[in-house]
C-alpha positions, 0 to 999 in steps of 0.5 A: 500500500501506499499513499500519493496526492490525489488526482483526478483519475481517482475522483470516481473511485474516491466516491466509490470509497466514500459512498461505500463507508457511508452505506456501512460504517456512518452511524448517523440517520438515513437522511443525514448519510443521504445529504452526505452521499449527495454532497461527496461527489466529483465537485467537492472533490475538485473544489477540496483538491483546489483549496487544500491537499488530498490524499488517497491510499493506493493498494494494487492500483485500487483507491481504498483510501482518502484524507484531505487537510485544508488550511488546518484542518483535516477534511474528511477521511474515508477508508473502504470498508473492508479494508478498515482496521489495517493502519490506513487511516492512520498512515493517512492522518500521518501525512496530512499531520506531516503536511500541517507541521511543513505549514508551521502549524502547531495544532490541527482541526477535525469534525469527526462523525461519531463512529470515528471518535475512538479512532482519534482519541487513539491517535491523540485527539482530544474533544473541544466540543460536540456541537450541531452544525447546520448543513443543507437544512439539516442538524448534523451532531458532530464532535469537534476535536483537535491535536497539538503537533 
């Protein structure tokens, strides 16, 4: 496995990855997983690319993995799921942490759903707030968590 920026033969395998860990491993409601498959697409994807750095973890030429950071903050992060709990995640958030601390930053951001809490705090995460963001007409509880590098 490895892990390389973005580019756009990836996007539609990205939405593959990211429409499969919604289907499987988001714990929020039908509606709210629904507004997320809606947003995730080809165009959130160029815009993200455009404004920050994305990364997709590679195995054998097939994308099982993506994280972006954006000017501190760590954009969502999608690991396929039947290839959850093999260290990408890990090895992704490493290099997006690796890119922040090259920008002079000493700490990072992330809004985390709640199925992927445990999975920060393991890699020293700490919870600045739960909070209810309001996204496409919809209250969205998130976890706002962050990391001093």
């Amino acid at each position: 496995m490895r892990i390389r920026k973005i580019s756009e033969q990836d996007y539609d395998a990205c939405i593959s990855v990211i429409q499969a860990s919604l289907d499987e491993s988001v714990t929020y409601g039908e509606e709210i997983v629904n507004f997320f498959r809606d947003r995730y697409n080809r165009d959130y994807l160029k815009n993200k690319i455009s404004n920050g750095t994305f990364y997709v973890a590679v195995d054998n030429e097939q994308v099982i993995g993506l994280g972006g950071i954006e000017e501190g903050w760590i954009k969502k992060m999608f690991i396929h799921p039947n290839r959850q709990s093999e260290g990408i995640g890990g090895r992704i958030l490493e290099q997006l942490e690796d890119k922040a601390r090259a920008e002079n930053r000493n700490e990072v951001f992330l809004y985390s759903f709640p199925n992927s809490i445990r999975f920060y705090q393991g890699r020293r995460y700490s919870i600045v707030e739960d909070i209810a963001l309001e996204m496409g007409g919809l209250k969205i509880r998130t976890t706002k968590m962050k990391k001093e590098l």
